[in-house]
DOLOTOR-971182 format. One record per residue (C-alpha): x, y, z; residue in three letters. Coordinates in steps of 0.25 Angstrom, whole numbers, padded with zeros to 4 digits, always signed. Each point is the difference from the previous one (the first is absolute). Layout:
XYZALA...
# end
This chain:
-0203+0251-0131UNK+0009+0010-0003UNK+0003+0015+0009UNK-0005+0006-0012UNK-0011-0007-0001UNK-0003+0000+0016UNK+0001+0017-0001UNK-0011+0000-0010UNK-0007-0009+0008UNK+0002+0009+0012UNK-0001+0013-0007UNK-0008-0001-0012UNK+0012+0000-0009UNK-0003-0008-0013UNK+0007-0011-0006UNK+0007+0008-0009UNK+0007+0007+0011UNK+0017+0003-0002UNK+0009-0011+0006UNK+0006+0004+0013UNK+0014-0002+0004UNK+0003-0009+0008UNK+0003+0009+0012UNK-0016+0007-0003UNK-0004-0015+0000UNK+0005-0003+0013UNK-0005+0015+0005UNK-0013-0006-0006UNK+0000-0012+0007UNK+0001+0006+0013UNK-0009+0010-0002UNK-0011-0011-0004UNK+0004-0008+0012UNK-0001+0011+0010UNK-0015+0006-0005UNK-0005-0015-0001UNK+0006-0005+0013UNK-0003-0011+0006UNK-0008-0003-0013UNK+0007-0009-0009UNK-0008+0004-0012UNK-0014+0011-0002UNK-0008-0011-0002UNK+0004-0009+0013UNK-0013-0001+0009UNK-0010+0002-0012UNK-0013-0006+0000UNK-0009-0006-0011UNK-0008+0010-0010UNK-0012+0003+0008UNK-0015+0005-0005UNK-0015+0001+0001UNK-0007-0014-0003UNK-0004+0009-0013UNK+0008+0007-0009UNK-0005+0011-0011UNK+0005+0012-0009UNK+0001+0011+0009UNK-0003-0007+0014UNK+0004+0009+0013UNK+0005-0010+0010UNK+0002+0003+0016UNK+0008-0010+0008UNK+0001+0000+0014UNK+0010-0007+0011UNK+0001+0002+0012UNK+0015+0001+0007UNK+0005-0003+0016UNK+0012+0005+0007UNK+0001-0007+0013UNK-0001+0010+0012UNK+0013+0004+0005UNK+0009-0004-0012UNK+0009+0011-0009UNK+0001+0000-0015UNK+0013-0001-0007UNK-0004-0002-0013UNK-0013+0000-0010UNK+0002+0000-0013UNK-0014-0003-0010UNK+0001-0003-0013UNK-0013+0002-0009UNK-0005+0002-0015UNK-0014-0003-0004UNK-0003-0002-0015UNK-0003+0011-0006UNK-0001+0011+0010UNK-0001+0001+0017UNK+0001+0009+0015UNK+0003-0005+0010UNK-0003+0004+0014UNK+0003-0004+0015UNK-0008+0005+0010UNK-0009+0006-0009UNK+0014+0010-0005UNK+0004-0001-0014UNK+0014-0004-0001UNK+0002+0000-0015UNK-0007-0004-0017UNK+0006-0008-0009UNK-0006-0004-0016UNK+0009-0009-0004UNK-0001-0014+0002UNK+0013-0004-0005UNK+0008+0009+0009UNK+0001-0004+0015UNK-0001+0012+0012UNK+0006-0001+0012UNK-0006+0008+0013UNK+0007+0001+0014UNK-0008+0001+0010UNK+0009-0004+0012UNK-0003+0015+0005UNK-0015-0001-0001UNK-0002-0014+0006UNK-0002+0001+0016UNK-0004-0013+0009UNK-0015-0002+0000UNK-0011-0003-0013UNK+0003+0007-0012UNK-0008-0001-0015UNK+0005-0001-0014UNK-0009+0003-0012UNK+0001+0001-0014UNK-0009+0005-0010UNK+0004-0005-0013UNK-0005+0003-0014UNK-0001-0011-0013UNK+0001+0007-0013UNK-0002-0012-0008UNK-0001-0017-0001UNK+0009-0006+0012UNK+0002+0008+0014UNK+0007-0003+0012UNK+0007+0004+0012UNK+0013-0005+0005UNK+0008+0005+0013UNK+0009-0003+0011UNK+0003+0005+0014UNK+0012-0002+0009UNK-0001+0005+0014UNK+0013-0002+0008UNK+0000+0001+0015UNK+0013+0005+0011UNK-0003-0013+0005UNK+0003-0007-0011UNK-0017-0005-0002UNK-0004+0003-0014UNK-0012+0002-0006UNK-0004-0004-0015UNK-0014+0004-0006UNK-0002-0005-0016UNK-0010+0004-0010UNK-0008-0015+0000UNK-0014-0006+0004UNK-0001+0008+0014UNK-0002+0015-0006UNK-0017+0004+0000UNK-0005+0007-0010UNK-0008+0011+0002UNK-0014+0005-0007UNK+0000+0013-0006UNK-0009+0004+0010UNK+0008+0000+0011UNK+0005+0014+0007UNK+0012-0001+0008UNK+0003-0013-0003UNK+0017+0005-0002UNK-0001+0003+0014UNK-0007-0012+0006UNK+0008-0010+0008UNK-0011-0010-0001UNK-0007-0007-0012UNK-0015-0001-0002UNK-0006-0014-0003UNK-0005+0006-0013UNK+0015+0003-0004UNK+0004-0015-0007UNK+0012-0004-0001UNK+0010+0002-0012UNK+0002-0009-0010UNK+0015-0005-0006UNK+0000+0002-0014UNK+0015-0004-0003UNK+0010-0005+0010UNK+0014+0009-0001UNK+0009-0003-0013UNK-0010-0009-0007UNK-0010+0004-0010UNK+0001+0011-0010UNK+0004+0010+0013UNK+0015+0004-0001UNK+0009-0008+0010UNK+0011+0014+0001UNK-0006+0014+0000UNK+0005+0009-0012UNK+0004+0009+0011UNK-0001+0001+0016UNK-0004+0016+0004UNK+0004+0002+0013UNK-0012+0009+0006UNK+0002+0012+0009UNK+0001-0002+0016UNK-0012+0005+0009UNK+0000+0004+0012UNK-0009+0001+0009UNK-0010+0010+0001UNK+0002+0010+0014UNK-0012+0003+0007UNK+0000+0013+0007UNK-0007+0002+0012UNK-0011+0009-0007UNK-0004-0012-0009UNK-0003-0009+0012UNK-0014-0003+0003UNK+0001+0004+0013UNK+0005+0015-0004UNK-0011+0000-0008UNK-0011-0003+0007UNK+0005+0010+0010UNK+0000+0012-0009UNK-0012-0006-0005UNK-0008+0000+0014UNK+0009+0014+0004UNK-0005+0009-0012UNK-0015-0007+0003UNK+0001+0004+0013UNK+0005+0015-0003UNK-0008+0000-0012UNK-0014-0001+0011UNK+0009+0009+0010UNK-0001+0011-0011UNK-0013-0004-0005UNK-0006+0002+0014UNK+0009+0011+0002UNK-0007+0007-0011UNK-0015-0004+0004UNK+0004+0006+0014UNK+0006+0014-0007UNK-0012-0001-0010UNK-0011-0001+0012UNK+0009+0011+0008UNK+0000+0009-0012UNK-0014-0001-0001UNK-0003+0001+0014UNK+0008+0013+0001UNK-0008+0007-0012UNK-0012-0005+0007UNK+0005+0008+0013UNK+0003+0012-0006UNK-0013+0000-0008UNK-0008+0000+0013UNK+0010+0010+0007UNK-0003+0011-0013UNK-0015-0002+0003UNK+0003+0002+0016UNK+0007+0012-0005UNK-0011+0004-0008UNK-0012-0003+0010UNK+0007+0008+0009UNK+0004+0013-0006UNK-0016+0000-0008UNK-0005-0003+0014UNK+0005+0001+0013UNK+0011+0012-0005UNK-0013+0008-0008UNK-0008-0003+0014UNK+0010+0007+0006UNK+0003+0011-0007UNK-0017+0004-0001UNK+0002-0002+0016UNK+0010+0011+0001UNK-0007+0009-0009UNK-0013-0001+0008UNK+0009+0002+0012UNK+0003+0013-0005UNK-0012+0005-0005UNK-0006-0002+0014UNK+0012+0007+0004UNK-0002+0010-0008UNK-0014+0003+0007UNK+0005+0001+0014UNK+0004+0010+0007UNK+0016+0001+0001UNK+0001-0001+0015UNK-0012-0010+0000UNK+0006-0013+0007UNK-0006-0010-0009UNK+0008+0008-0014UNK+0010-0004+0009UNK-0001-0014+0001UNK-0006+0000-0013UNK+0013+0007-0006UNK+0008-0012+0009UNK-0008-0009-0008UNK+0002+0004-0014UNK+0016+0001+0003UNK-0001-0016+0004UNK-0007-0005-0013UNK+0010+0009-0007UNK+0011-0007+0007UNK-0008-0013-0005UNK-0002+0004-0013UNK+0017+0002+0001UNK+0002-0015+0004UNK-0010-0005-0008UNK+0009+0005-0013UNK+0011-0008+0006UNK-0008-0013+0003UNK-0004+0002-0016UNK+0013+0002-0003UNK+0005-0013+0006UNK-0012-0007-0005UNK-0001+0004-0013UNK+0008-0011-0010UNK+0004+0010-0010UNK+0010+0008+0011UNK+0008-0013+0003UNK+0012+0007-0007UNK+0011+0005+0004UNK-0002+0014-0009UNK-0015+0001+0008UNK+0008-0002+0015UNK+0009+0010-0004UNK-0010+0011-0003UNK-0009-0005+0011UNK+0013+0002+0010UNK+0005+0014-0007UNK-0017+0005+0001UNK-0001-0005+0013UNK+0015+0008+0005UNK-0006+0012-0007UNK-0013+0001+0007UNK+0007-0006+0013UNK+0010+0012+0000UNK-0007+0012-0006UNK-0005+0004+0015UNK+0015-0002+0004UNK+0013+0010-0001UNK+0005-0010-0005UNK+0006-0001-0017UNK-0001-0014-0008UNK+0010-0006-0010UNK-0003-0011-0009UNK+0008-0010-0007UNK-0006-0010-0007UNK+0005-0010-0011UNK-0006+0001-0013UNK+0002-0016-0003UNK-0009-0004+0009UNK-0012+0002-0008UNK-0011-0010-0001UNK+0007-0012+0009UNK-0011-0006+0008UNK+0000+0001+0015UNK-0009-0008+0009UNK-0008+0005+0010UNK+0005-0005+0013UNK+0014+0006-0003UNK-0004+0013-0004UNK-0010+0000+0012UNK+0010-0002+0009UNK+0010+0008-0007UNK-0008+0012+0000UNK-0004+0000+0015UNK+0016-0002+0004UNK+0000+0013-0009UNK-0012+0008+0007UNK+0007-0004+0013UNK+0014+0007-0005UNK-0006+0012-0004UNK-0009+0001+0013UNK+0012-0001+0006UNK+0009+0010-0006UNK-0012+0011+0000UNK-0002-0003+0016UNK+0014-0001+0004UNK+0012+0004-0011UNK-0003+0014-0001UNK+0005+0001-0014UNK-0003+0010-0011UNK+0004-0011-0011UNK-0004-0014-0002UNK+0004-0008-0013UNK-0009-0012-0005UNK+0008-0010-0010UNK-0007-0012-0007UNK+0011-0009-0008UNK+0004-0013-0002UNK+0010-0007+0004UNK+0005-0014-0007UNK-0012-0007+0003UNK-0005+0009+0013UNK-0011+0012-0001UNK+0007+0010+0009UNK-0005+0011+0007UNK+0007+0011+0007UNK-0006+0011+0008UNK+0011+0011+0005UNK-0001+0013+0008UNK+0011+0010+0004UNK-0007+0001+0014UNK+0007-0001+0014UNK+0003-0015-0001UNK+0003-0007+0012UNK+0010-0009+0006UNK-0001-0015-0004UNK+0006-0007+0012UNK-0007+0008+0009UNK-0015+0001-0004UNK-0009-0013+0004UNK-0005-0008-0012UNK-0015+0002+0005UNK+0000+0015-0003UNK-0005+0005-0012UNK-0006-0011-0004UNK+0013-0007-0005UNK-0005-0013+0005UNK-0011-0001-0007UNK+0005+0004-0013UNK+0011-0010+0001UNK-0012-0010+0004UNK-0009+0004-0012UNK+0013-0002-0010UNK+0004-0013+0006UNK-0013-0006-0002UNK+0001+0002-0015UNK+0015-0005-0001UNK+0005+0016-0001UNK+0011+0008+0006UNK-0001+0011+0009UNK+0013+0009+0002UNK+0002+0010+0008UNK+0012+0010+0000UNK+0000+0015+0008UNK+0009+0007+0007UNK-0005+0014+0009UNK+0001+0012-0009UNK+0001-0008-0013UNK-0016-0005-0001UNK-0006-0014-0003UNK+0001-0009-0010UNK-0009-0013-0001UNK+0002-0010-0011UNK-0010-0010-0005UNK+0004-0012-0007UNK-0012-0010-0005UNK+0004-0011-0009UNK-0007-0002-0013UNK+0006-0011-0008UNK-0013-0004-0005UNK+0000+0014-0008UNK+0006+0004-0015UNK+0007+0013-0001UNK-0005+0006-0013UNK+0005+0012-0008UNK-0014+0007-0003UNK-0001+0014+0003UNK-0006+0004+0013UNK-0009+0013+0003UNK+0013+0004+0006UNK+0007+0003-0013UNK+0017-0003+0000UNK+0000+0015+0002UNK-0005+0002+0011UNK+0006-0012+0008UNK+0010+0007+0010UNK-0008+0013+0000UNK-0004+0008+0012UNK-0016+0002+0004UNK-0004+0009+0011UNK-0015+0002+0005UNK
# end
């Protein structure tokens, strides 16, 4: 055979192909030396024409071999050739390594970099067009340690039922899978004995498993998202049942709320105005007016700290705009007996953020205390009241321009500085004390609230009158 005609073999060039020179001949002839290396021809290490025991128009054939490289060994070379008349894919390991339709051409794979020590499958689902069918292939497998292994298309293939799922990637056979049958042996028969062309099939290499296709990754992003899946599913029967406990509460504290303003507070109030009927009756130096007016002036007073107990009870003031118009209420009353002038600040933003009862509770007492203490003890004509926020801190300041007093001098114990700075410790607040004598007091209270929203609705404090002066 010529060079030319080997190139058309080779390449798919026809017969009536241009005549090389003679350099492009030798060029030729190493070329086709080099890719068919250590072959001497395509066709060395071919089988016979293989089939099913029965052949028909149209028939789908699977074929099935299985493959072994010994443990421990390296692969050098591999090279299959393969062509089915008419049509067929073929696989290893259940991958499909390339088609081919036409039975007078001859396709060579390479599978040296796919082929690893241990048991490996080859499968070919072939296609009959019309009359005769057959398979016919052959697979050298050089070793580094010069072992080689040969696998040929002949009586040893299975043939597999349609049925069959999977079967491309089994690496062993089924008793139902019979055996093949030889329909021509290589170069006789009305089979051709050289190929019209040889089609040298593209390489493969082997597919990379990263790690987040393992099994083991899987499974364990599998079993972590079920575990936080039921974390957050019981996370959210837990927040459901709180939610639903808490609206329980604040329904009962509206009805303690409403028992005891239409009962024990109207009780109350009909006790001190028969009080002061029968006051009224007596003489005015009779002794028992006296205890009688001593008596109404103590269900006032309880009529006073009853408001405040329905005030911290009440669900609908656990906001921050109700504490501070219960504090700036509370001042006024608390200071309209007094010489002394108040001053509010308070921040408009604050509006309807929710704040719970056992904070403001506490917050209002450390308050009470502070103003007890500047009325007792400061001597001031002027106190200022500021209400504001502060990052995610409610702050509260009172400040008078009394006599003050020196800080490194004056015991903690007095004035009840103790036990404000108890009361705001407990709830996780601040207490800051800063005076100096002849410059007054001034006591800041810092309560974290980063469970509340600020929000930008107006206040009854309109933006106009935040920053202003109001004397009583």
């Amino acid at each position: 055979m010529g060079a030319t005609a080997l190139l058309g073999l080779i390449f798919g060039l026809t017969s009536f192909a241009p005549p090389c020179a003679a350099d492009e001949v030798k060029a030729a002839n190493r070329m086709v030396s080099d890719t068919l290396e250590p072959y001497a021809s395509p066709t060395d290490g071919l089988g016979s024409w293989i089939w099913a025991e029965k052949t028909y128009d149209g028939q789908i054939c699977q074929l099935w071999r299985s493959l072994g490289i010994p443990a421990g060994s390296t692969v050098v070379k591999a090279r299959l050739a393969i062509t089915v008349d008419n049509e067929f894919t073929l696989y290893l390991d259940g991958r499909e390594l390339g088609r081919g339709a036409e039975w007078r051409e001859l396709f060579i794979f390479d599978l040296a970099p796919l082929l690893t020590p241990g048991w490996h499958s080859l499968a070919v689902k072939a296609v009959n067009s019309f009359t005769d069918a057959g398979m016919i292939m052959g697979l050298e497998v050089e070793l580094a340690d010069g072992r080689v292994i040969k696998v040929k298309s002949d009586a040893s293939w299975r043939i597999v039922p349609d049925q069959v799922a999977g079967w491309e990637k089994r690496l062993e056979p089924l008793n139902a899978w019979p055996k093949a049958s030889i329909k021509q042996p290589f170069g006789g028969g009305s089979y051709w004995t050289s190929p019209a062309s040889v089609n040298m099939m593209p390489t493969l290499q082997p597919v990379k498993t990263y790690f987040w296709q393992t099994g083991w990754f899987q499974i364990t992003l599998l079993s972590v998202s079920g575990v936080v899946i039921f974390i957050s599913l019981r996370l959210t029967a837990q927040l459901t049942l709180h939610r639903k406990e808490r609206w329980l509460l604040l329904q009962e504290r509206a009805r303690i709320a409403r028992d005891i303003h239409d009962d024990i507070g109207a009780r109350m109030t009909q006790l001190v105005l028969h009080g002061e009927v029968a006051q009224s009756d007596l003489p005015e130096d009779s002794k028992i007016r006296s205890q009688l007016d001593r008596i109404c002036e103590e269900a006032r007073g309880l009529l006073s700290s009853m408001d405040e107990i329905l005030w911290a009870v009440n669900p609908r003031r656990d906001t921050l705009r109700d504490f501070a118009s219960y504090v700036c209420g509370y001042a006024q009353e608390f200071l309209k007996a007094t010489p002394i002038q108040c001053r509010f600040e308070l921040d408009p933003e604050m509006a309807t953020a929710t704040f719970d009862l056992p904070l403001r509770r506490s917050l209002l007492m450390a308050i009470k205390e502070t103003l007890n203490n500047a009325v007792k003890y400061s001597k001031a004509t002027e106190l200022k009241l500021k209400i504001f926020w502060q990052g995610q801190r409610l702050m509260v300041v009172v400040q008078d321009n009394g006599k003050g007093f020196d800080m490194t001098k004056i015991k903690p114990e007095r004035h009840g500085l103790a036990n404000i700075a108890h009361r705001m410790k407990e709830m996780g607040g601040t207490c800051l004390v800063n005076s100096q004598p002849g410059k007054g007091c001034r006591i800041e209270f810092g309560v974290p609230l980063t469970h509340l929203r600020r929000n930008s609705w107006n206040w009854l404090w309109k933006p106009q009158n935040y920053r202003t002066d109001k004397r009583f």
